[in-house]
C-alpha positions in Angstrom: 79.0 -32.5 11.7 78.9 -31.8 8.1 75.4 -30.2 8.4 76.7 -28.1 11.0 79.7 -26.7 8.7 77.2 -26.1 6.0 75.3 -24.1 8.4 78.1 -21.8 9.2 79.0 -21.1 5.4 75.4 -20.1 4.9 75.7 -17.7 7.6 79.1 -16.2 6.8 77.7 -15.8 2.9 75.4 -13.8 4.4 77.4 -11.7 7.0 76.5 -7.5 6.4 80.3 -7.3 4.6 80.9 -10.2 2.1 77.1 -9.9 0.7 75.4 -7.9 -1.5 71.5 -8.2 -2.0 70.0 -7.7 -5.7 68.4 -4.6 -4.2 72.1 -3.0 -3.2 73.5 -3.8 -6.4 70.3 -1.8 -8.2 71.1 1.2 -5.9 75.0 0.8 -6.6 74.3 0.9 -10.3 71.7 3.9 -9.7 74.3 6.4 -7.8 76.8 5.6 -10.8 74.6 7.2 -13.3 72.6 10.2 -11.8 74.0 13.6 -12.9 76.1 15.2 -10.6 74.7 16.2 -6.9 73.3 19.2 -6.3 73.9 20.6 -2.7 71.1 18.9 -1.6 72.8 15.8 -1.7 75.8 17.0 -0.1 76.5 16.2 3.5 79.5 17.8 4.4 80.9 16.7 7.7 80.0 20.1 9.4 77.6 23.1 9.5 80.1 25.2 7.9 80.9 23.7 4.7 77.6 22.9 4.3 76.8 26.8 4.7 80.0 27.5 2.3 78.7 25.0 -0.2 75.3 26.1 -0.3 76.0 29.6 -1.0 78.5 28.9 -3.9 75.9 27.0 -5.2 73.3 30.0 -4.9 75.9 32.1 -6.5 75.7 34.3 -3.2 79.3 34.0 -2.0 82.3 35.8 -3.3 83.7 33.8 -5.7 87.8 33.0 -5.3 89.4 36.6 -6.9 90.5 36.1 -10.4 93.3 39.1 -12.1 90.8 41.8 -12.3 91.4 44.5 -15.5 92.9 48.2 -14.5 90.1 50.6 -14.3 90.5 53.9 -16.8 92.7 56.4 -14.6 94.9 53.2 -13.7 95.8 52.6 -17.1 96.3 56.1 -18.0 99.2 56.4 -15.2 100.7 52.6 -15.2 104.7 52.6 -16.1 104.7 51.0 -19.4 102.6 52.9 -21.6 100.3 51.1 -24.5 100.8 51.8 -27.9 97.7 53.5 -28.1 99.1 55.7 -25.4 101.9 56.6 -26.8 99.7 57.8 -29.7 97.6 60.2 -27.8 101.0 61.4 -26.0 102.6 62.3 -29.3 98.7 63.9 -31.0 97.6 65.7 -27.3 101.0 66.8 -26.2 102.9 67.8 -29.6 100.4 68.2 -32.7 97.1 69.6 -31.5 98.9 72.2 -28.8 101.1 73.4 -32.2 98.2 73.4 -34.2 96.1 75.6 -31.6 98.4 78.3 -31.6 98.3 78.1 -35.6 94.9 78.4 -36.5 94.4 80.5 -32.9 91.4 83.0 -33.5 90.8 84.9 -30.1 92.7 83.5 -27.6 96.2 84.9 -27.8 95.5 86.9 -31.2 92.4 88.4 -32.6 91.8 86.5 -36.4 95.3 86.4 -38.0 96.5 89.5 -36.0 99.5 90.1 -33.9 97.9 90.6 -30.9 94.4 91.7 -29.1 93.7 87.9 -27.7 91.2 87.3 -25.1 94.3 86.5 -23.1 96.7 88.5 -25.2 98.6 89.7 -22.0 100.3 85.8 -21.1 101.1 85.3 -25.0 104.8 85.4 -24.1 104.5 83.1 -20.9 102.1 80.6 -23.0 104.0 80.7 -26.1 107.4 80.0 -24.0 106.2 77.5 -22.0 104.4 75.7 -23.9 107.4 75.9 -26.5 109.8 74.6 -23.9 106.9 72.0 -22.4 106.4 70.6 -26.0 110.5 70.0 -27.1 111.1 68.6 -23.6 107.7 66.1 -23.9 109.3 65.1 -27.5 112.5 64.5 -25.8 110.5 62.2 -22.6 108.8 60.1 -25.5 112.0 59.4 -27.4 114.7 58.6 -24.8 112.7 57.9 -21.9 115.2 55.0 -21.2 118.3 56.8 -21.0 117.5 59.9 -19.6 117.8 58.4 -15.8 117.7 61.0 -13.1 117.2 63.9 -15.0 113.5 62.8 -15.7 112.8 64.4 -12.2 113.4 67.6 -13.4 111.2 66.6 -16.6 108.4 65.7 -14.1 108.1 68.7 -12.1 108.3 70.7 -15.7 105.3 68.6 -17.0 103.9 69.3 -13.8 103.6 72.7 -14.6 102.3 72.2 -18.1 99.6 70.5 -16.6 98.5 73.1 -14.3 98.8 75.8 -17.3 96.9 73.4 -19.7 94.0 72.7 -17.4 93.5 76.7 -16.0 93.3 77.8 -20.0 90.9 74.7 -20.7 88.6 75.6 -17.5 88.9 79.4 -18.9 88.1 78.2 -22.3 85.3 75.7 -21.4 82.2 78.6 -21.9 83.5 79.1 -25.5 84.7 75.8 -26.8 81.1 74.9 -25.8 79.4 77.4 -27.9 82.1 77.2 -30.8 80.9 73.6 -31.2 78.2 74.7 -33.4 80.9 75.8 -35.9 83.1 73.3 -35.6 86.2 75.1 -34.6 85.3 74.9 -30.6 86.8 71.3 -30.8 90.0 72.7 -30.4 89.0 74.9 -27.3 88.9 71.1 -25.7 92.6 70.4 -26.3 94.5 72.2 -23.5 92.2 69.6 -21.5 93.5 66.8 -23.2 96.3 67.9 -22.9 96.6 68.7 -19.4 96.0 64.3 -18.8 99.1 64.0 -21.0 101.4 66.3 -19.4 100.1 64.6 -15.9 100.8 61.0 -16.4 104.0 61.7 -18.3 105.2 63.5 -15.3 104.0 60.9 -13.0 105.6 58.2 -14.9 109.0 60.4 -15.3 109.1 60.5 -11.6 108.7 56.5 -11.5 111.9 56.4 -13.7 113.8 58.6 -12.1 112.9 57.2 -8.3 115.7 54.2 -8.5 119.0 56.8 -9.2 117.7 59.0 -6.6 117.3 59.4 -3.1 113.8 60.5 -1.8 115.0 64.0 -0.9 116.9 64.5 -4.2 114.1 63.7 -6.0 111.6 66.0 -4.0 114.1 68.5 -4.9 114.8 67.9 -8.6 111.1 67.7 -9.2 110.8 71.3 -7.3 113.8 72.7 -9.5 112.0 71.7 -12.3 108.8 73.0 -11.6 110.4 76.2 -10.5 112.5 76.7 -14.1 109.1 75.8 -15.9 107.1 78.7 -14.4 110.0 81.1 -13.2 111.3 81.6 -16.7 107.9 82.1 -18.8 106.9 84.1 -15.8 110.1 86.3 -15.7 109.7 86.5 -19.8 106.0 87.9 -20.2 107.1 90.7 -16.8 109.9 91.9 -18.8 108.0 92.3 -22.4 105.1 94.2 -20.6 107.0 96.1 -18.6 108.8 97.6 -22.3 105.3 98.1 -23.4 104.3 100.1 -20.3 107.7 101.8 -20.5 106.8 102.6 -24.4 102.8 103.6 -23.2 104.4 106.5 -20.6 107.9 107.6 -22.0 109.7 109.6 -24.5 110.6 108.4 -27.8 114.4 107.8 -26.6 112.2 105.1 -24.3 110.1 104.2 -27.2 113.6 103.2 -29.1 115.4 101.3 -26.3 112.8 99.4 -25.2 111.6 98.7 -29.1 115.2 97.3 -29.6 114.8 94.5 -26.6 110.6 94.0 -28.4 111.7 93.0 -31.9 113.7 90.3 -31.1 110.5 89.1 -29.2 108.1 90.1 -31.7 106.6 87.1 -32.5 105.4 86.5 -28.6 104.6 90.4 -28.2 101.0 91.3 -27.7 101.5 94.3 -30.6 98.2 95.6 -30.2 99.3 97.4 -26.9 101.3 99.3 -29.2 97.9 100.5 -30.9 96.6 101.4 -27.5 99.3 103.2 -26.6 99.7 105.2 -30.1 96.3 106.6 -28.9 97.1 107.7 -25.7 100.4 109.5 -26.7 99.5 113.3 -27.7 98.6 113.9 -31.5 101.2 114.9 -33.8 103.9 114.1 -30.7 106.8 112.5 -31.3 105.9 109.5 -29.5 103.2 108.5 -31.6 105.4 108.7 -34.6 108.1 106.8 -33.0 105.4 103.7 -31.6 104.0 104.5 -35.3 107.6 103.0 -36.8 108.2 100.3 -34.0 104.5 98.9 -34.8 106.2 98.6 -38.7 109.0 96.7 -37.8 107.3 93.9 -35.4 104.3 93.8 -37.7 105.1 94.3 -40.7 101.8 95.5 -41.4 100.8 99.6 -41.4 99.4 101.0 -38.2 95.8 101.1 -38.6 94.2 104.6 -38.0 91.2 103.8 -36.3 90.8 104.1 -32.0 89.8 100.7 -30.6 89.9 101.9 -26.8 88.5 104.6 -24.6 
């Protein structure tokens, strides 16, 4: 009896659950400390993870997407703009535009004179426009937050400013590339610039303006707006050359009325349409001596003697 009992302890000591053999225990301690498995080890419980696991492993998966940084044209027309933003607004859209009309040498004046641009004939509807564009972009930067729904009618202005900005930039392009030699065809490459500034600031005025307005008031603000920022510049440089046609063909009671309504505009009058038309009046007529006087007064400057067209 009792050898029996000591039987059946021997044999439950060494039942597959309650007993561990010196060669399980090595392998127990072994899988403790080996490095981390690679997916070789790895047996998933089907084909798919085991796929999914291999290829992370390989690097040949797509990862799980982490934030992912704006690209360049989504900065430039996110809401909130970045300080260095703000910086470009105020040195692209304010101080280089004034400082190209300043130091201007062909485009809307020939070298320091009153007129004779290459594109002498829209000096009244760039210099208004542009005028108008610049006070109403200071205006955008400053108050941005209280402005409200009136920044609709701001957007379709800037709109505008783009359009103008980026036509005289394309027209400018052949030169500005030349001038670069001399330095001074840097500033041929601001109305580009500028054209960027005038386009995101619109864009974002629109944004602010979208929660106090419906979307058909808004469509139509933005319209209004962009039809004030052309229609008056537009209206503006039809009106000054029509005087100076007016002046080119008439008598010098013409040459008076019309020089009346030209000096109060003088500074955005092409004057050297005046010299052209000094030389097709007869010699010694009237005329000449009345457009002779009018070119005094704008100017300031005595008329120059000398034919410069056919």
């Amino acid at each position: 009896m009792t050898l029996a009992m000591e039987t059946e302890e021997i044999r439950e000591q060494k039942s597959l659950f309650d007993v561990c053999t010196d060669e399980e225990d090595d392998e127990v301690l072994l899988e403790q400390i080996r490095p981390p498995k690679s997916f070789l080890d790895v047996e998933p419980d089907n084909r798919e993870e085991r796929g999914e696991t291999i290829m992370q492993t390989l690097d040949l998966c797509e990862q799980p997407e982490t934030k992912k940084e704006k690209g360049f044209w989504r900065r430039q027309f996110q809401q909130e703009p970045t300080r260095r933003q703000k910086q470009y607004d105020w040195t692209f859209g304010v101080i280089m535009p004034v400082a190209c009309f300043f130091f201007d040498p062909f485009i809307f004046r020939f070298w320091g004179q009153s007129g004779g641009g290459l594109l002498g004939g829209y000096k009244p509807f760039a210099y208004v426009g542009s005028f108008v564009s610049i006070l109403l972009l200071m205006a955008w930067l400053l108050w941005r937050e209280k402005l409200g729904s009136v920044s609709a009618l701001l957007a379709g202005l800037f709109f505008v400013a783009s359009s103008v900005a980026l036509s005289i930039g394309i027209v400018l392009l052949p030169f500005s590339l030349i001038g670069l030699m001399a330095l001074i065809g840097v500033l041929g490459f601001t109305p580009l610039f500028t054209a960027v500034i005038y386009l995101r600031n619109g864009v974002r005025a629109l944004r602010s303006a979208k929660p106090d307005l419906s979307l058909s008031k808004l469509v139509t603000a933005t319209l209004v707006g962009s039809l004030w920022g052309f229609a008056v510049p537009y209206a503006l440089n039809a009106e000054v050359n029509r005087s100076l046609e007016l002046i080119a063909n008439g008598t010098p009671a013409t040459v008076r009325v019309q020089g009346l309504k030209l000096r109060l505009l003088a500074p955005i009058v092409d004057s050297e349409k005046l010299n052209k038309a000094y030389w097709q009046a007869p010699t010694d007529s009237p005329t000449r001596s009345e457009i002779r006087v009018l070119y005094q007064q704008m100017t300031g400057n005595e008329f120059k003697e000398y034919p410069r067209w056919d």
